[in-house]
C-alpha positions in Angstrom: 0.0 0.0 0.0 1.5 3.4 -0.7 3.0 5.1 1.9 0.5 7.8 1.0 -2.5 5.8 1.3 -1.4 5.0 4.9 -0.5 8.2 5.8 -4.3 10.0 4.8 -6.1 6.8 6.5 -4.2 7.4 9.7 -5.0 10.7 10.1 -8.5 10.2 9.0 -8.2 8.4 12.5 -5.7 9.4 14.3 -7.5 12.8 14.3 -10.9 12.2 15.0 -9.5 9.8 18.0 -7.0 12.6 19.3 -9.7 14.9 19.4 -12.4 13.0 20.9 -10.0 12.0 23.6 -8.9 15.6 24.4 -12.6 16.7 25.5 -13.1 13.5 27.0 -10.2 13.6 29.6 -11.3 16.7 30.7 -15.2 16.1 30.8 -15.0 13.4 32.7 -12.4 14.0 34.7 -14.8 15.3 37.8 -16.6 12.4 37.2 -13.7 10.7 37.6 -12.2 12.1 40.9 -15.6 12.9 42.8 -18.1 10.4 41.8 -19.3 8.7 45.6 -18.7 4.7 44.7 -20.8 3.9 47.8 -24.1 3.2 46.3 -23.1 2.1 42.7 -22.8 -1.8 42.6 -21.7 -1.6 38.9 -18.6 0.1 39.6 -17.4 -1.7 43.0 -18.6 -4.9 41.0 -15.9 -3.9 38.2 -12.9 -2.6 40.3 -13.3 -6.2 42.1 -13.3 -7.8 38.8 -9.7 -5.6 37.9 -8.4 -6.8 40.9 -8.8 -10.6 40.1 -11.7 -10.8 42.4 -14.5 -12.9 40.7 -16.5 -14.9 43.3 -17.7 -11.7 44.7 -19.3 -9.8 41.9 -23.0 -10.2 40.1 -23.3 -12.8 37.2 -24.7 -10.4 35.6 -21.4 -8.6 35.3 -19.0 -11.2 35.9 -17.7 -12.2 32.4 -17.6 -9.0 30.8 -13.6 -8.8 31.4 -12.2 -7.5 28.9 -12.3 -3.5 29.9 -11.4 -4.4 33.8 -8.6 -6.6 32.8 -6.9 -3.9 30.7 -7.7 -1.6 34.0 -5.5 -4.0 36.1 -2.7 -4.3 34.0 -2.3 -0.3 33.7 -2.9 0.2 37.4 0.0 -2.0 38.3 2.6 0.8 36.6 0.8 3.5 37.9 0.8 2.1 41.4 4.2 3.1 41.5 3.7 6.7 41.1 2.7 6.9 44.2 -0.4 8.2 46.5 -1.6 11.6 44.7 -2.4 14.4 47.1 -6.3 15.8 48.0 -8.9 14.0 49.3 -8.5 10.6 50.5 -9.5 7.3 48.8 -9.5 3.5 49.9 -5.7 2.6 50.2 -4.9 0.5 46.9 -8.1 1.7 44.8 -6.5 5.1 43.0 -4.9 3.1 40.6 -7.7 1.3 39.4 -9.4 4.0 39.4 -7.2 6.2 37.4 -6.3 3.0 35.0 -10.6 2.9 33.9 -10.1 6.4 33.8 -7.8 5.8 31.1 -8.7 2.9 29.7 -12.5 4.0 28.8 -11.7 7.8 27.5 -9.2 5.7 25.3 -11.9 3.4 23.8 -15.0 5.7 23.9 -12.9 8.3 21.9 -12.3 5.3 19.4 -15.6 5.3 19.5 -16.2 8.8 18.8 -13.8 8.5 15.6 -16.1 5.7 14.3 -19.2 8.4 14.6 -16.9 10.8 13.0 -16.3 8.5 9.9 -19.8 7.4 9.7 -21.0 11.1 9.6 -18.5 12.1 7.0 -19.5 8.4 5.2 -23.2 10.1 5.0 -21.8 13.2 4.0 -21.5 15.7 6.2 -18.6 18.3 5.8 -15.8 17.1 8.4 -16.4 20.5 10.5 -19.8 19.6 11.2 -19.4 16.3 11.5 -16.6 16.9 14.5 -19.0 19.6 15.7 -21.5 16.6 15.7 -19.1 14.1 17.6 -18.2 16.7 20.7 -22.2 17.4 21.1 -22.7 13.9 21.4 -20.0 13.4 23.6 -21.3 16.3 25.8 -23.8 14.0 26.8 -23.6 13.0 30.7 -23.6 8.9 29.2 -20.3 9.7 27.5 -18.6 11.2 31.2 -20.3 8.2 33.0 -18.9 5.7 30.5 -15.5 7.4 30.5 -14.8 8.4 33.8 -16.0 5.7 36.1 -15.1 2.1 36.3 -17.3 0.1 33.5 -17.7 -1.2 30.7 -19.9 0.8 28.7 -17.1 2.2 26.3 -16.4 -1.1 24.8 -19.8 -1.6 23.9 -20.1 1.5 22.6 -17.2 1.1 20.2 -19.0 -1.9 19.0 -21.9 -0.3 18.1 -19.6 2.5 16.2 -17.7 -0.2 14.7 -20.7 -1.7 13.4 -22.7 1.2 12.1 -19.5 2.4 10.8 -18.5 -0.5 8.6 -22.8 -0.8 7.4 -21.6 3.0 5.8 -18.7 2.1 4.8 -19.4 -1.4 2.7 -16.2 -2.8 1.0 -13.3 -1.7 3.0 -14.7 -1.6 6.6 -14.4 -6.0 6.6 -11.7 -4.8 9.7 -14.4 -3.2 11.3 -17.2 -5.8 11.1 -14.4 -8.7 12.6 -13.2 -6.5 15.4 -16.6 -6.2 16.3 -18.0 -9.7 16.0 -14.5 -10.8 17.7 -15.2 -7.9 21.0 -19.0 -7.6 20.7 -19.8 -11.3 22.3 -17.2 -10.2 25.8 -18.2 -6.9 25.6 -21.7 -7.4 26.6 -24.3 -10.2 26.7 -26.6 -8.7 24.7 -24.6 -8.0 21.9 -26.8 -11.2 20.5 -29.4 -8.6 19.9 -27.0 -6.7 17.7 -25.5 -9.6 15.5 -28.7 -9.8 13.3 -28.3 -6.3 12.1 -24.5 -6.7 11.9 -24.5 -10.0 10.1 -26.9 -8.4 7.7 -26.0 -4.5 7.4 -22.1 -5.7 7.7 -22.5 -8.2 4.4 -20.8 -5.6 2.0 -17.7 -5.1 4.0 -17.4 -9.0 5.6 -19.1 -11.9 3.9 -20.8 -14.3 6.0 -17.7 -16.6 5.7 -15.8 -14.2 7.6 -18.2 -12.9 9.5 -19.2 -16.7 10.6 -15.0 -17.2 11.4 -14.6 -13.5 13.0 -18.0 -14.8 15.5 -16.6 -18.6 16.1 -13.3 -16.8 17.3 -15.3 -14.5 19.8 -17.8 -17.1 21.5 -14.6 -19.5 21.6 -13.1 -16.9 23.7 -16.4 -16.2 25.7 -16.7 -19.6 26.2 -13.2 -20.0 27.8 -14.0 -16.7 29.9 -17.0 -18.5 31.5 -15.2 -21.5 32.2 -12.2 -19.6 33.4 -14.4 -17.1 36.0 -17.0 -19.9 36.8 -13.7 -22.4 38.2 -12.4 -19.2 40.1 -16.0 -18.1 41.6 -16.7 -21.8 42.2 -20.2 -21.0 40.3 -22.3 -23.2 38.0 -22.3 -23.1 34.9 -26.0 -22.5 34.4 -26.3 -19.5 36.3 -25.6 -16.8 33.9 -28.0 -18.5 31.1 -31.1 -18.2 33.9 -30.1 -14.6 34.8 -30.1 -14.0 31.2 -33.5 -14.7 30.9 -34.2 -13.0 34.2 -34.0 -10.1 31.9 -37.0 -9.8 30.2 -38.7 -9.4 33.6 -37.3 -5.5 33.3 -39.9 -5.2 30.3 -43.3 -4.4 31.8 -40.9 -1.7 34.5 -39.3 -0.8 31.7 -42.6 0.0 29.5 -43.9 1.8 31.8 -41.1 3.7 32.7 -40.7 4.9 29.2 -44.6 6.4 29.1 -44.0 8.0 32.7 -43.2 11.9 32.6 -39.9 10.9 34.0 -39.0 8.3 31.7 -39.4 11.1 28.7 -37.3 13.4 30.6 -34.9 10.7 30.9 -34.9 10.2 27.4 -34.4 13.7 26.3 -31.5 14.0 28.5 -29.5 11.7 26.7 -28.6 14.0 24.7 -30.2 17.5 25.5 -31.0 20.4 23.6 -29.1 18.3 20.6 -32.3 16.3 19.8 -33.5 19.8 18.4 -32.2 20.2 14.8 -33.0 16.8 13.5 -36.7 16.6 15.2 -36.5 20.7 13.1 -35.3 18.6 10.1 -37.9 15.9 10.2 -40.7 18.0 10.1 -39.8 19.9 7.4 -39.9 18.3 3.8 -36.5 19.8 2.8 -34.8 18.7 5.8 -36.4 15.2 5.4 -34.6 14.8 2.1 -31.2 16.5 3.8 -31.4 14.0 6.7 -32.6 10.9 3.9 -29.0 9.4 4.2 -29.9 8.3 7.7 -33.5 7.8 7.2 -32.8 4.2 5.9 -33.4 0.6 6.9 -29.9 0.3 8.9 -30.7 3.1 11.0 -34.3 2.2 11.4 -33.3 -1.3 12.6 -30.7 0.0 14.8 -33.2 1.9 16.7 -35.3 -1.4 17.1 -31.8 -2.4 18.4 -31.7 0.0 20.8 -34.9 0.0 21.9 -34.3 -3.8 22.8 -31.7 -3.1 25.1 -33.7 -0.5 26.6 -36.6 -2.8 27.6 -34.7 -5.5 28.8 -32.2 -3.3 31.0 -34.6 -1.1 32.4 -31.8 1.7 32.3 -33.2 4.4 30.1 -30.9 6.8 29.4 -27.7 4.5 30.0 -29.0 2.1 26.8 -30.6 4.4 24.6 -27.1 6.5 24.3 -26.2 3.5 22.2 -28.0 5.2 19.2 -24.7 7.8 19.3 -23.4 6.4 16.3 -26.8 6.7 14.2 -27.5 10.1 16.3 -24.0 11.6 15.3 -24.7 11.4 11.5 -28.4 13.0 11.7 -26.9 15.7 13.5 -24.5 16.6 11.3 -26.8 16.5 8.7 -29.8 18.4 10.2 -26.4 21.0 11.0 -26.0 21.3 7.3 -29.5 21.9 6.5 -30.2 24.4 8.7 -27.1 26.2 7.6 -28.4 26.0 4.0 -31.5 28.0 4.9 -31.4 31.8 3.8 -34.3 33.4 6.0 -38.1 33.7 5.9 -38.0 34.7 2.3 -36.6 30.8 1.1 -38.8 28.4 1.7 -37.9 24.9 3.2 
């Protein structure tokens, strides 16, 4: 490949990445260094699971490694920085805490370079399409998922990974492998995903590859189970009953959604931002500006989304998984409404 080539592609990423990763360090930095860990079992559940603790955390979370392990290698280095000054933590938890610090900005800006990419594949001018990325990233789901000890920032790269390589077509066949080789340890319900990436991701990765790239990642979530359920001394069985368990959160989770509050939560997933696409859809010339992201891939992907919704019961947490598709319309509806010339033009 020409040296060229390489050189374009890598900044096409490199920059995106840098920048996403810039904001996020600092916007989730408080989040980081003042968030009270006292009454949130996810993130105790995960600093055990860096630490090599497993018999101790919730099934529900126990196999989802990949992010915590990564965590507990950094923090062994930083460990030797030693203790930072200000106000106190539990002795032997700031590097851990730090490491996820680092760790999840890394990946969730990865992320945010995959919604940069798709924007631009949909074709919005890379200025909007950054502006786009940060607003989306603004989002208090992006400085939860950065700054505290979870997961959430793999998963989310999956899903950018995914709609990124459904824009892209031929070329992207890295993106739909990384994906189906993460997305089974990145979360259990991934499985809801890998319909629409099987199909959608067909242009990039045929379904030989794509059925090689998914052997490869429940081989290695298979040896994950067996590996954590020897160390918790757990059966087997448990995590496919708590899987079902699930679909209990869907009449909460219903109802929750049509509550006053469950709207709210909704709109705050990403604010104010929801405003120039809604503008755009009710208009017949921002309809056609925003048609690029009015198709079957993004419609399914909100069925996606709505899945996980239901079944977690965590409104605003879930639903922020529709960044990727989000990202693109708001780059587009930016364009539109930068198109219009005043009362006189009609739109």
């Amino acid at each position: 490949m020409p040296a060229g080539r390489t050189t374009g592609r890598g900044r096409r990423w490199l920059l995106p990445w840098a920048l996403c990763l810039g904001v996020l360090l600092n916007a989730a930095y408080p989040m980081y260094r003042h968030y009270d860990f006292s009454h949130s079992l996810d993130t105790r559940s995960y600093l055990r699971l860096a630490s090599g603790r497993f018999d101790s955390v919730n099934v529900t979370r126990r196999y989802r490694l990949l992010v915590p392990l990564a965590a507990g290698a950094l923090a062994r280095p930083l460990a030797h920085l030693g203790e930072p000054t200000g106000q106190p933590r539990p002795a032997g938890e700031w590097p851990l805490r730090l490491a996820f610090y680092l760790v999840n900005c890394t990946l969730l800006a990865a992320a945010g370079a995959c919604f940069f990419r798709s924007a631009r594949l949909a074709g919005a001018p890379a200025g909007l399409a950054a502006a786009a990325v940060l607003a989306g990233l603004s989002s208090r789901w992006a400085g939860y998922a950065a700054g505290l000890p979870l997961t959430d920032s793999l998963y989310l790269l999956v899903f950018g990974l995914s709609y990124y390589a459904a824009r892209r077509g031929a070329g992207a066949g890295w993106a739909v492998a990384l994906a189906l080789l993460v997305g089974p340890l990145a979360k259990e319900s991934f499985v809801f995903l890998l319909p629409w990436l099987a199909w959608f991701g067909r242009p990039a990765l045929r379904w030989r590859g794509q059925a090689l790239a998914l052997a490869l990642g429940v081989a290695a979530l298979a040896a994950v189970h067996f590996w954590v359920d020897k160390a918790a001394g757990a059966a087997a069985s448990a995590s496919v009953s708590n899987a079902f368990a699930h679909f209990e959160n869907l009449t909460y989770s219903v109802r929750r959604a049509l509550s006053l509050k469950g709207v709210a939560e909704l709109f705050s997933i990403f604010g104010l931002f929801w405003g120039p696409p809604l503008l755009a859809l009710a208009r017949p010339t921002g309809r056609r500006a925003l048609a690029p992201v009015l198709g079957w891939p993004e419609a399914t992907m909100l069925g996606v989304v709505g899945v996980h919704l239901l079944l977690s019961g965590d409104l605003g947490r879930m639903g922020y998984l529709l960044a990727p598709v989000f990202t693109a319309a708001l780059a587009l509806a930016g364009q539109w409404l930068l198109r219009l010339r005043g009362p006189g033009q009609p739109a």
